[in-house]
N, CA and C of each residue as an Amber inpcrd file, in Angstrom:
protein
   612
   0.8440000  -1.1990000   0.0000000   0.0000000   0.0000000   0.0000000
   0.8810000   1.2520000   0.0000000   0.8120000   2.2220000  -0.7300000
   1.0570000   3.7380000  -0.7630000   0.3720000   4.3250000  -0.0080000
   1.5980000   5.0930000   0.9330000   1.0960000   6.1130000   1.7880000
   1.8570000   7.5830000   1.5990000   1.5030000   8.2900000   1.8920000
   2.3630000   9.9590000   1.9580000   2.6690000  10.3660000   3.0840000
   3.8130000  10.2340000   3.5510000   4.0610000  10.9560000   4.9380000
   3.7930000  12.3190000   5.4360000   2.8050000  12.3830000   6.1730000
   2.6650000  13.6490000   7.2340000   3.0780000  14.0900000   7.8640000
   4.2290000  13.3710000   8.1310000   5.1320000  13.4010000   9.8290000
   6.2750000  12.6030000   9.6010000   7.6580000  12.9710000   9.9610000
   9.0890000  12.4400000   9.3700000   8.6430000  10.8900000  10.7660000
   8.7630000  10.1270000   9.6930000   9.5390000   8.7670000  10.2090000
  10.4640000   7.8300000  10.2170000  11.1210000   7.5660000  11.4620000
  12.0720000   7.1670000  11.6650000  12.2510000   5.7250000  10.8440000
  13.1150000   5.3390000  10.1110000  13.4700000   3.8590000   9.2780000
  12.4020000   4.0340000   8.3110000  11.5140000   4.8130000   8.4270000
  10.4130000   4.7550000   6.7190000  10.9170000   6.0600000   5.8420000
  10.5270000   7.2560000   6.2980000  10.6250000   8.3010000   5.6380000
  10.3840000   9.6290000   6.1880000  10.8450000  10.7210000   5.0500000
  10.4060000  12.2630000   5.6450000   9.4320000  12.9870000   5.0800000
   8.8390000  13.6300000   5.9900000   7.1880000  14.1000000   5.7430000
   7.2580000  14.5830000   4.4360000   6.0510000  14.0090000   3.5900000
   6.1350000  14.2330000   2.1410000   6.2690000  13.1830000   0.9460000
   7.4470000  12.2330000   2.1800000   7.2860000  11.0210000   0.9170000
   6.3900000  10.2070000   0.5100000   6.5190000   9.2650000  -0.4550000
   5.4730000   8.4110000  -0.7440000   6.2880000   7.0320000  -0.3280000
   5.5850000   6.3250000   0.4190000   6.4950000   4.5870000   0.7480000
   5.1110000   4.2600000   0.7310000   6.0370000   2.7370000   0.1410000
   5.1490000   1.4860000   0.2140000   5.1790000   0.5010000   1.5850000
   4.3010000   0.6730000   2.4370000   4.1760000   0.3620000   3.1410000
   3.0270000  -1.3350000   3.5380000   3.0990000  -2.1580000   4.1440000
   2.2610000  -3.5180000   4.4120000   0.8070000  -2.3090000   5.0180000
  -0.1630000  -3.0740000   4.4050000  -1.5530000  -2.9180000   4.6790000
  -1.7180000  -2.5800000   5.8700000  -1.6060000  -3.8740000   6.8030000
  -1.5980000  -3.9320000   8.3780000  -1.2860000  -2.4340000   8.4750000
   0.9040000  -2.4230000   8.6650000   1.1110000  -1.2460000   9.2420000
   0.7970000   0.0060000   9.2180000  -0.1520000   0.2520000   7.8370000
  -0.7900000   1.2570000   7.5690000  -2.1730000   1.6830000   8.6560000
  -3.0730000   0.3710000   8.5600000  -4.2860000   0.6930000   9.3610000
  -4.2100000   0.5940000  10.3690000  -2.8330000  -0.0630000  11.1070000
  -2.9080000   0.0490000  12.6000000  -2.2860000   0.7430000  13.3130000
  -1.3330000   1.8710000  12.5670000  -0.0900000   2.5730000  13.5300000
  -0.1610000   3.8460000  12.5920000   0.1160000   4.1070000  11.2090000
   0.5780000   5.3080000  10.4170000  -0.7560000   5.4110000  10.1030000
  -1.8390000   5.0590000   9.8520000  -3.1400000   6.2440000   9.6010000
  -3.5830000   6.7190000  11.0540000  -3.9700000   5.6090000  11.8380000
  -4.5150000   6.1710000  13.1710000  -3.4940000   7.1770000  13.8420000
  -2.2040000   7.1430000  13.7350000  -1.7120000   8.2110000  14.4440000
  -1.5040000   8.9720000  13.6990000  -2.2800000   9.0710000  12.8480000
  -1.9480000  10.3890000  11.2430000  -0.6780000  11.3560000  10.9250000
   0.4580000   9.8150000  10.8200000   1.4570000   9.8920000  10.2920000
   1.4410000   9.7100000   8.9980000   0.5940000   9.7730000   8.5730000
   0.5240000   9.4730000   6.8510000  -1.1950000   9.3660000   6.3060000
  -1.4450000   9.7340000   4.9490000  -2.2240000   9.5030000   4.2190000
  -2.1290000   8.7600000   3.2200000  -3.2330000   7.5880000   2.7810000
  -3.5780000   6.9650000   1.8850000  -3.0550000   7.5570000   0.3650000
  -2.1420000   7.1490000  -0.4550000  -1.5350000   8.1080000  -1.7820000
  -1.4810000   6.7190000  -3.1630000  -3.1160000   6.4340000  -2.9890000
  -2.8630000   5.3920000  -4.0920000  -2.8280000   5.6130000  -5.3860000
  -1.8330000   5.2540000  -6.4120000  -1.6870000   5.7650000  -7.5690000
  -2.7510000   6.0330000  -8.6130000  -3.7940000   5.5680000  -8.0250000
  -5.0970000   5.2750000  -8.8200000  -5.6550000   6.8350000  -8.3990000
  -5.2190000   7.5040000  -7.3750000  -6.2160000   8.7850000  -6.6860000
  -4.9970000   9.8290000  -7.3860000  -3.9840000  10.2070000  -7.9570000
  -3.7400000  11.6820000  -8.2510000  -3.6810000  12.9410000  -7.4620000
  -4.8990000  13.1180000  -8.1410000  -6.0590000  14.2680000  -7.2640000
  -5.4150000  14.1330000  -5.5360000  -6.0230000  13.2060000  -5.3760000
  -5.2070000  13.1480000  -3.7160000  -4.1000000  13.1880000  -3.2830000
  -3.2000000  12.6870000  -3.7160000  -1.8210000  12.6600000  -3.5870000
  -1.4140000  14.0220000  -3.6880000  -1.4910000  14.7110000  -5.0340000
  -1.1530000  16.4580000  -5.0850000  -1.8420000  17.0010000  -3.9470000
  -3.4010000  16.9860000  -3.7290000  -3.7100000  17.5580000  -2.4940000
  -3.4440000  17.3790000  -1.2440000  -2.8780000  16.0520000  -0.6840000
  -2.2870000  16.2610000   0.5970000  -0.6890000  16.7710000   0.4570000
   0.1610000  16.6080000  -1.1920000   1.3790000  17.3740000  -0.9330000
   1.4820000  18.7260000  -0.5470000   0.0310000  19.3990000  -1.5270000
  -0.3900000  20.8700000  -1.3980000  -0.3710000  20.9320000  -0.0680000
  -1.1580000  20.3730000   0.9640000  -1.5870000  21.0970000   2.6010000
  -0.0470000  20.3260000   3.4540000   1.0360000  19.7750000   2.5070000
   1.3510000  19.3900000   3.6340000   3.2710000  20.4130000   2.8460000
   2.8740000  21.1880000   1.9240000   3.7440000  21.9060000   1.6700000
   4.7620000  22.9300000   2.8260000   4.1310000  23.6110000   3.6330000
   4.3740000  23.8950000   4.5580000   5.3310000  23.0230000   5.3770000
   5.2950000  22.0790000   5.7870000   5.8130000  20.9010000   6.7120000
   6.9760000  20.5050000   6.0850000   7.0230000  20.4850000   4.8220000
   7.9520000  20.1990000   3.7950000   9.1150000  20.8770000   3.6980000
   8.6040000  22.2050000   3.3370000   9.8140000  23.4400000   3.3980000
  10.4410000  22.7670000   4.9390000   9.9810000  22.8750000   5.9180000
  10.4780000  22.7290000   7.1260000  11.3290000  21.7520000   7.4510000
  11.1990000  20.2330000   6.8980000  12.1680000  19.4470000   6.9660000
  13.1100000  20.0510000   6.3300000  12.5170000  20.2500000   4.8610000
  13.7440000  20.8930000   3.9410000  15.0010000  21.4420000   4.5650000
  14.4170000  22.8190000   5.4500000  15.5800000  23.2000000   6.1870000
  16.1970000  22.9900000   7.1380000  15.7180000  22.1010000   7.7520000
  16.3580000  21.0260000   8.7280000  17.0580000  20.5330000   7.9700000
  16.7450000  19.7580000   7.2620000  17.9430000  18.7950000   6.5470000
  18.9930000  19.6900000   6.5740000  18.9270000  20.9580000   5.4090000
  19.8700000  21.7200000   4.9630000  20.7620000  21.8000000   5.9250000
  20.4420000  22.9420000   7.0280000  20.7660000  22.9840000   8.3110000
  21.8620000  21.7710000   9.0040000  21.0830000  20.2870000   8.5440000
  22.2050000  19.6290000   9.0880000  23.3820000  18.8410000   7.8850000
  22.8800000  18.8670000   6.8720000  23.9940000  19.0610000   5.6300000
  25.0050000  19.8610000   5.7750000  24.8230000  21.2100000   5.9070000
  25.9930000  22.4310000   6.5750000  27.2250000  22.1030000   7.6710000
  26.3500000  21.3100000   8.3930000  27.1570000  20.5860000   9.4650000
  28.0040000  19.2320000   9.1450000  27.2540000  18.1510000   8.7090000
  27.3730000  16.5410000   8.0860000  29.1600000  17.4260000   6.8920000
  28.3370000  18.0870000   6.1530000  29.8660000  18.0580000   5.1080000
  30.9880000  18.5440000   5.6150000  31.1670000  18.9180000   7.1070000
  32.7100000  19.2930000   7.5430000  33.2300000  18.0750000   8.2820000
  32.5010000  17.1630000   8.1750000  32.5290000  16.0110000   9.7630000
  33.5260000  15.0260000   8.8800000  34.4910000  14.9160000   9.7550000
  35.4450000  13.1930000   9.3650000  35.2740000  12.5090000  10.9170000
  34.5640000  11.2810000  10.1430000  34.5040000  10.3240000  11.6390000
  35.8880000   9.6490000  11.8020000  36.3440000   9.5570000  13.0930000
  37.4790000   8.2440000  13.2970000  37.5120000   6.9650000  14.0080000
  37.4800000   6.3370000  12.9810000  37.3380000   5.0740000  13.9400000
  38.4710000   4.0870000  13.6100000  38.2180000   3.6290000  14.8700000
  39.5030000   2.6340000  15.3380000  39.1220000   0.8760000  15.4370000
  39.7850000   0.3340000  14.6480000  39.7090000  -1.0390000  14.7380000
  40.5080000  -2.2210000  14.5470000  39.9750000  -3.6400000  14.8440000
  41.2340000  -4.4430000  14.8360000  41.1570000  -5.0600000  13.4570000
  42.6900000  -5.1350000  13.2930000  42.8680000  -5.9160000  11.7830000
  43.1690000  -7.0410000  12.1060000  42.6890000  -7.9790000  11.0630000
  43.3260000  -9.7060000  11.2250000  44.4910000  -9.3380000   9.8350000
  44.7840000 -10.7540000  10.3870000  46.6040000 -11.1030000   9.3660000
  46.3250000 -10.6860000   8.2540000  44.7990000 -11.0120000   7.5570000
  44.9020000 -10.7590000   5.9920000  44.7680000  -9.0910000   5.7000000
  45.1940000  -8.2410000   6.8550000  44.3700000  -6.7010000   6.4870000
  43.0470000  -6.1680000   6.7980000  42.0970000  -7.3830000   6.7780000
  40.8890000  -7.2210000   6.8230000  40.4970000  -6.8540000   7.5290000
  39.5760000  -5.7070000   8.2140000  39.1430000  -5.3470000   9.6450000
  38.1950000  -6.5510000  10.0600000  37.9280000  -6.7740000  11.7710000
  37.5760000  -7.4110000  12.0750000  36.0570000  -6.6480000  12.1850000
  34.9280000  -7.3130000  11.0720000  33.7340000  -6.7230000  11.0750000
  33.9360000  -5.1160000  10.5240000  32.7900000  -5.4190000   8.9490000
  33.1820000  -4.2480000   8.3230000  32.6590000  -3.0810000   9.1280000
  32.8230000  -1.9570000   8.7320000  31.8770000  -0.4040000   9.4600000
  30.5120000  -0.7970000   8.5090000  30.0730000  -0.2260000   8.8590000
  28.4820000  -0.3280000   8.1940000  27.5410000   0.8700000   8.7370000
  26.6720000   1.3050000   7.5880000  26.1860000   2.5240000   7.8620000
  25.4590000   2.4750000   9.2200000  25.2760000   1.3960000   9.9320000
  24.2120000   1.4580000  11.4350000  25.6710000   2.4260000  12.0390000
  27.0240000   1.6370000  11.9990000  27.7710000   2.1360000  12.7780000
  28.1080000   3.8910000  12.5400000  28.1290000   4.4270000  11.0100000
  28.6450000   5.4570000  11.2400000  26.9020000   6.5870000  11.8970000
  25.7190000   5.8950000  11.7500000  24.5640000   6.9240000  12.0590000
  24.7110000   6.5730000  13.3440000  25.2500000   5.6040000  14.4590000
  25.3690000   5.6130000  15.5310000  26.2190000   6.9590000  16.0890000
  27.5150000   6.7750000  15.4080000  28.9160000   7.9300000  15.6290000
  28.3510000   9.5150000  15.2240000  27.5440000   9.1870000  14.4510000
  26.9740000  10.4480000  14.0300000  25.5890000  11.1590000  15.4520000
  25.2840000   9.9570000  15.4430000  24.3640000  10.7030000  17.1690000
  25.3100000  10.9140000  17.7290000  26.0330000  10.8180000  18.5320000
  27.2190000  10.6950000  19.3750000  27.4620000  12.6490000  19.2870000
  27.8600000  12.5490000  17.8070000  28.4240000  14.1690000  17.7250000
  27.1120000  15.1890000  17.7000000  25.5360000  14.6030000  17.9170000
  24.4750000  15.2580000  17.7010000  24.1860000  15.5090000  16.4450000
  24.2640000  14.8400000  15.5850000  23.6780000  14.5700000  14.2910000
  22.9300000  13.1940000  13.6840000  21.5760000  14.0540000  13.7430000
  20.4760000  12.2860000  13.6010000  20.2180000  12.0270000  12.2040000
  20.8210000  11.1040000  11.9190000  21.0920000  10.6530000  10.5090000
  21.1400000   9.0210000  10.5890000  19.5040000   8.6360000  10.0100000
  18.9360000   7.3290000   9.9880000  19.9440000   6.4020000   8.8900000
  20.7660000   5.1170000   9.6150000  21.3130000   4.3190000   8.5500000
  20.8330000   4.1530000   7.2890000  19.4170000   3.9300000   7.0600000
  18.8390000   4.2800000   5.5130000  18.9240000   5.4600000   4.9580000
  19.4370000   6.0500000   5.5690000  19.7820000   7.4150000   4.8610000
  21.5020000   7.5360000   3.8850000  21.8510000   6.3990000   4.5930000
  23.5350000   6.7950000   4.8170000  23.8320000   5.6960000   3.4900000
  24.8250000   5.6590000   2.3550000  25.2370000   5.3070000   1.2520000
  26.5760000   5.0400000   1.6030000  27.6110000   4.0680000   0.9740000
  28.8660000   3.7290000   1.4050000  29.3400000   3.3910000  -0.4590000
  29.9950000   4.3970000  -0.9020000  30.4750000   3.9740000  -2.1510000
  31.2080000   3.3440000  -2.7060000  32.0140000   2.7820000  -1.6280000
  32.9950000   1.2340000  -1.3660000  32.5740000   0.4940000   0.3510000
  32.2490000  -0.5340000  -0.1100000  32.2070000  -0.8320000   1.4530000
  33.6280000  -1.1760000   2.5520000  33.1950000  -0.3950000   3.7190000
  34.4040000  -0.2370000   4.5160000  35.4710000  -1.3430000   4.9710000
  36.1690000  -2.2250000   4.5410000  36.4350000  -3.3860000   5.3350000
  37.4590000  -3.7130000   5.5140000  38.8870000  -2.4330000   5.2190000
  40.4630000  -2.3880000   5.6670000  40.1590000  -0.6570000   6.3910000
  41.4350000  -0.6710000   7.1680000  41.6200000   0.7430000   7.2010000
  42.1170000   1.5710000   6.1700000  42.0280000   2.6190000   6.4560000
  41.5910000   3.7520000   5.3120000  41.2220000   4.6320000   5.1220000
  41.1780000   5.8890000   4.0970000  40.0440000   6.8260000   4.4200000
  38.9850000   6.5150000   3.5300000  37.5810000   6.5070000   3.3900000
  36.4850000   6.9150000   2.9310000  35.4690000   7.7190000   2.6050000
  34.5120000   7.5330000   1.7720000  33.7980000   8.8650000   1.8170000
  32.0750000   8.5740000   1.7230000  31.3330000   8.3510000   2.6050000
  30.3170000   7.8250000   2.9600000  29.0920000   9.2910000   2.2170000
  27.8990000   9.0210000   1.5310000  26.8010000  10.1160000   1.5750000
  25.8250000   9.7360000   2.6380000  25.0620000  10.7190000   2.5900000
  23.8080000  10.7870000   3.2290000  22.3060000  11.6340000   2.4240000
  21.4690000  10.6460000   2.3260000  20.4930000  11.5670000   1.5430000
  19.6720000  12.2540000   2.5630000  19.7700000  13.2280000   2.9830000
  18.8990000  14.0460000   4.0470000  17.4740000  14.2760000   3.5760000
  16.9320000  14.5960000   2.1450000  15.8340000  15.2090000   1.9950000
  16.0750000  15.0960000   0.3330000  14.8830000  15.2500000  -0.3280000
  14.5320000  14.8230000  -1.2910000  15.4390000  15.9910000  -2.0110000
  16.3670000  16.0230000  -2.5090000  17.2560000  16.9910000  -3.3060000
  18.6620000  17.7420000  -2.3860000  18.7340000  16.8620000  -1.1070000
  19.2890000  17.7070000  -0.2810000  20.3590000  16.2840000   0.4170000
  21.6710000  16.3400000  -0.2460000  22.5040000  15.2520000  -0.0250000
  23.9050000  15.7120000   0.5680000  24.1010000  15.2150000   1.4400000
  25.7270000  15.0950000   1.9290000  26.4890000  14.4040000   1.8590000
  27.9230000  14.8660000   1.7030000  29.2800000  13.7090000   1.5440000
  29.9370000  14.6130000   2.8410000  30.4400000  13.1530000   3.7060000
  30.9750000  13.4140000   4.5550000  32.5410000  11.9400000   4.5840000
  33.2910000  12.0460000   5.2700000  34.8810000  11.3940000   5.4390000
  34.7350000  10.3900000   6.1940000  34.8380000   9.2920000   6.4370000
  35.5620000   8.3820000   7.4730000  36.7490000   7.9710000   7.7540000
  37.2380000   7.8020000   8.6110000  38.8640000   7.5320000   8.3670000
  38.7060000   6.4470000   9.0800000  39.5580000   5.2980000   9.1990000
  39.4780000   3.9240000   9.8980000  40.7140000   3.7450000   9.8420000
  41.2800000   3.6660000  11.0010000  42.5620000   3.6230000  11.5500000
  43.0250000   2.1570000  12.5070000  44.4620000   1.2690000  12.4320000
  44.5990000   0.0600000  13.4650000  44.4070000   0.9060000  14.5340000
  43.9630000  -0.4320000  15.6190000  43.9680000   0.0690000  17.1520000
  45.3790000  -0.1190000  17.2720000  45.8990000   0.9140000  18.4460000
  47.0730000   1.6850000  18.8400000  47.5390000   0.4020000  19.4910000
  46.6310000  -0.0160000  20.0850000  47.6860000  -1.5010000  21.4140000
  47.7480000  -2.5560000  20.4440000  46.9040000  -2.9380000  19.2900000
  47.4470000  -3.8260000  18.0850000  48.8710000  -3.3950000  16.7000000
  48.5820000  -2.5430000  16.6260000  49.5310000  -2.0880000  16.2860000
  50.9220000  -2.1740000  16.6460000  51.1440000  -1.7930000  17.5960000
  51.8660000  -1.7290000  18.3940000  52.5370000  -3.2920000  18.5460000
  51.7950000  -4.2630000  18.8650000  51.6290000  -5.5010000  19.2450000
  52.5380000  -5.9270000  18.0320000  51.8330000  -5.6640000  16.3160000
  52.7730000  -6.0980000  15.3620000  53.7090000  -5.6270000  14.6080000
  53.8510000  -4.4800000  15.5440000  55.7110000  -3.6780000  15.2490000
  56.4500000  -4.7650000  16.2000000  55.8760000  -4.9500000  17.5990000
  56.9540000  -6.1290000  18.1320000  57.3680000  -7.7080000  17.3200000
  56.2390000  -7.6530000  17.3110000  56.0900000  -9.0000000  16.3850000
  57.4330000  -8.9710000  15.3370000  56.9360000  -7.9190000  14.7310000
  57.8750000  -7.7810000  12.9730000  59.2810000  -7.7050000  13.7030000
  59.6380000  -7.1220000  14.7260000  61.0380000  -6.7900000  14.9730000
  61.7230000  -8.1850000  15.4360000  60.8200000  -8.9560000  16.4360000
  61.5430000  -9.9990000  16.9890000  61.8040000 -11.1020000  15.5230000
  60.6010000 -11.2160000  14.7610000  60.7670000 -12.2440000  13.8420000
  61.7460000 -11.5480000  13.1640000  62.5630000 -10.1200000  12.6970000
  63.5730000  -9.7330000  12.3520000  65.1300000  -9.7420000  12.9710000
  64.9850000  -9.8600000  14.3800000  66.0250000 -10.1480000  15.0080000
  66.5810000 -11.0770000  15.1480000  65.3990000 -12.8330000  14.6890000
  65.2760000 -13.9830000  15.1060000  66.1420000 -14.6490000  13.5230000
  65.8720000 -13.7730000  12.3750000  66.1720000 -14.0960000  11.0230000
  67.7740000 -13.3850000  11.1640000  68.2880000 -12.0820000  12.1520000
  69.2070000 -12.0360000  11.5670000  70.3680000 -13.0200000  12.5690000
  69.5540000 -13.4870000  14.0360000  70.3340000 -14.2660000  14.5390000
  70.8230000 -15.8200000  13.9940000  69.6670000 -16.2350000  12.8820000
  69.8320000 -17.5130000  12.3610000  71.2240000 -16.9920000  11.2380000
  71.0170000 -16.3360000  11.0560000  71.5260000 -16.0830000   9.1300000
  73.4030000 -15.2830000   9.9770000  73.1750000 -15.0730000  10.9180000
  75.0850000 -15.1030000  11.9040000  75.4290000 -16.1460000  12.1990000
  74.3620000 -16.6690000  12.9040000  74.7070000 -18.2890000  13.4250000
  75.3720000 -19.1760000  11.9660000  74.6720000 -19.3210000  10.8410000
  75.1000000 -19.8730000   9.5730000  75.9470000 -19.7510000   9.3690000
  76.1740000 -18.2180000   9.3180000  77.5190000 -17.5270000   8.6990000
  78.6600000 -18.2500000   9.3380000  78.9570000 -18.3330000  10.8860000
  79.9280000 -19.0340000  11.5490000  80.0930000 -20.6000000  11.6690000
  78.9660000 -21.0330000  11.5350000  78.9440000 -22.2470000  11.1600000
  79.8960000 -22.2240000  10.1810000  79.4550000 -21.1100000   8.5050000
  80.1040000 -21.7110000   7.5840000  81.6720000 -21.2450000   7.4570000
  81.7380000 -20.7490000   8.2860000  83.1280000 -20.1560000   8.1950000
  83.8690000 -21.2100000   9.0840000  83.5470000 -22.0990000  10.5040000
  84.2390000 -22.6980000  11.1820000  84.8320000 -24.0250000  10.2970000
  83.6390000 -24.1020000   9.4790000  83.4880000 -25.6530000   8.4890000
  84.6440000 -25.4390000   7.4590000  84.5030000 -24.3140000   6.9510000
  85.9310000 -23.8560000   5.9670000  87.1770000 -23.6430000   6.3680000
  87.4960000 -23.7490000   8.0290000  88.3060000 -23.1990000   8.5180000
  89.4020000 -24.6200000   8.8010000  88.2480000 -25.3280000   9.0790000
  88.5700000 -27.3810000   9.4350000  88.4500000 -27.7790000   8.3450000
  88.4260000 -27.2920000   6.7630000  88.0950000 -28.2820000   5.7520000
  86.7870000 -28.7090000   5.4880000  85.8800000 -28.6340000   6.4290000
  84.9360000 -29.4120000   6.2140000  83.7580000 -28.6260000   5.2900000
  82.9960000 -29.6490000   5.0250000  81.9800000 -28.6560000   3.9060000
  80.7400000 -28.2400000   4.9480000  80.5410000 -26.8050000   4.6210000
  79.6830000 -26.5700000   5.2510000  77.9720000 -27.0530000   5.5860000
  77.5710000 -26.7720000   6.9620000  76.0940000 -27.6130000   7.2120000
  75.6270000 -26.8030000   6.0060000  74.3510000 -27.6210000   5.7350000
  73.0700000 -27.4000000   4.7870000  72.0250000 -26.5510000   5.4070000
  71.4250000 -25.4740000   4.7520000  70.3140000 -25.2290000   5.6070000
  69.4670000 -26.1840000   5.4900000  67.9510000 -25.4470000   6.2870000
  66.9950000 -26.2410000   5.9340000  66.2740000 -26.1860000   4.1650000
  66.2310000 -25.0990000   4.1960000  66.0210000 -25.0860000   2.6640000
  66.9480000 -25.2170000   1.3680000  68.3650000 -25.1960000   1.4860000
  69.4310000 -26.0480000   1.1150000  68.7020000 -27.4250000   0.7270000
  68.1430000 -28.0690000   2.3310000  68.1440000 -29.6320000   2.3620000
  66.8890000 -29.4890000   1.2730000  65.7260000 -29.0410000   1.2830000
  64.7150000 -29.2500000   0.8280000  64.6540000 -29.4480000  -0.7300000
  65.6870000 -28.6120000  -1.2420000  65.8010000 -28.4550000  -2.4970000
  66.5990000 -29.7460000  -3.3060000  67.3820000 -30.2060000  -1.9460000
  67.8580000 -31.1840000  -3.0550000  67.4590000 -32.2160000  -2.7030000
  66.3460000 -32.4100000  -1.8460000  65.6250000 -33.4670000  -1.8190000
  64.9090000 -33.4320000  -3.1510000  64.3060000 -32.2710000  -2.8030000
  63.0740000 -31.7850000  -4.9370000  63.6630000 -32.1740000  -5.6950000
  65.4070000 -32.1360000  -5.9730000  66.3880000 -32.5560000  -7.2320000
  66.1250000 -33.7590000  -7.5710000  66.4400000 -34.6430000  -6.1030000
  66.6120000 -36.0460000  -6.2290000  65.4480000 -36.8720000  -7.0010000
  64.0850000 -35.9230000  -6.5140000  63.0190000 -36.4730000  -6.5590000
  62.1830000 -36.8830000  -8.5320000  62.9780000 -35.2550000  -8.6920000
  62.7430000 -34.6840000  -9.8920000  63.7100000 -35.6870000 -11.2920000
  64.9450000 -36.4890000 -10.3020000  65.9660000 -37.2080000 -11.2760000
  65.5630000 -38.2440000 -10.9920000  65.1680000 -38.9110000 -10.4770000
  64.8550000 -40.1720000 -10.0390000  63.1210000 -40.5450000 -10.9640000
């Protein structure tokens, strides 16, 4: 069923629109609390006449929206999250999350409102819209940044597994120098050994 909103609603629409709405929710919640009028495509006539009386109400979101468009296009959200091994953040951002961050700073901006023109799912910067009002759209920034104590976590990581590679690759070195020193032929690494196992395997 087509209805016309009278009154901005939250997860449906802003006063003025037309949604298709289930029968039920129409006759039991949005006509009786005359959040909306009946706008069936078959009536015209009606539809223009409740946009006509509800013109007034209209302008008014209008400039609300505007009002918070002015605001929405200076805003970069930051958010912080954990990455797994492959890069990937753990659980993408998703528009519930940035209209959550967006109350937070006092800006009410319904996730159906909110557009993601790549979806968020490494860190990064981004650039998320918002349709406020029927002609009245914002682009606003996200930035998604590692958490500081993970981070952190795999600078240690990288250094020890770097300290650990250059202690093997000295250790070798003297190995191969003691072995040349006695004649003897030097140990094999492990990947030395591996390879000429592959040889053997490959001649045989």
């Amino acid at each position: 069923m087509k209805v016309i909103l009278t009154e901005r609603v939250p997860t449906l629409g802003n006063v003025g629109e037309v949604v298709n709405v289930s029968a039920g929710h129409a006759r039991n919640y949005l006509l009786p609390n005359k959040l909306a009028v009946i706008a069936d495509a078959s009536n015209k006539s009606a539809l223009a006449h409740s946009q006509k009386m509800l013109a007034k109400k209209m302008a008014e979101a209008k400039s609300a929206a505007e009002a918070t468009k002015s605001k929405l296009d200076k805003v970069t959200l930051d958010i912080t999250k954990r990455v797994a091994a492959n890069g990937k953040l753990f659980g993408a951002v998703t528009s519930l999350d940035l209209s959550k961050l967006l109350g937070e700073q006092g800006l009410e901006v319904e996730k159906r409102m909110i557009t993601l023109e790549t979806p968020i799912k490494t860190a990064g910067k981004f650039t998320a819209k918002a349709k406020l009002f029927d002609g009245v759209e914002s682009t606003f920034n996200v930035n998604v940044t590692i958490d500081a104590k993970q981070l952190e976590d795999l600078k240690r990581k990288a250094e020890a597994a770097k300290e650990a590679k250059e202690k093997a690759a000295a250790k070798a070195a003297e190995e191969a120098a003691a072995a040349a020193e006695a004649g003897e032929e030097a140990p094999q690494t492990e990947e030395q050994k591996l390879a000429e196992e592959a040889n053997k395997i490959v001649r045989d």
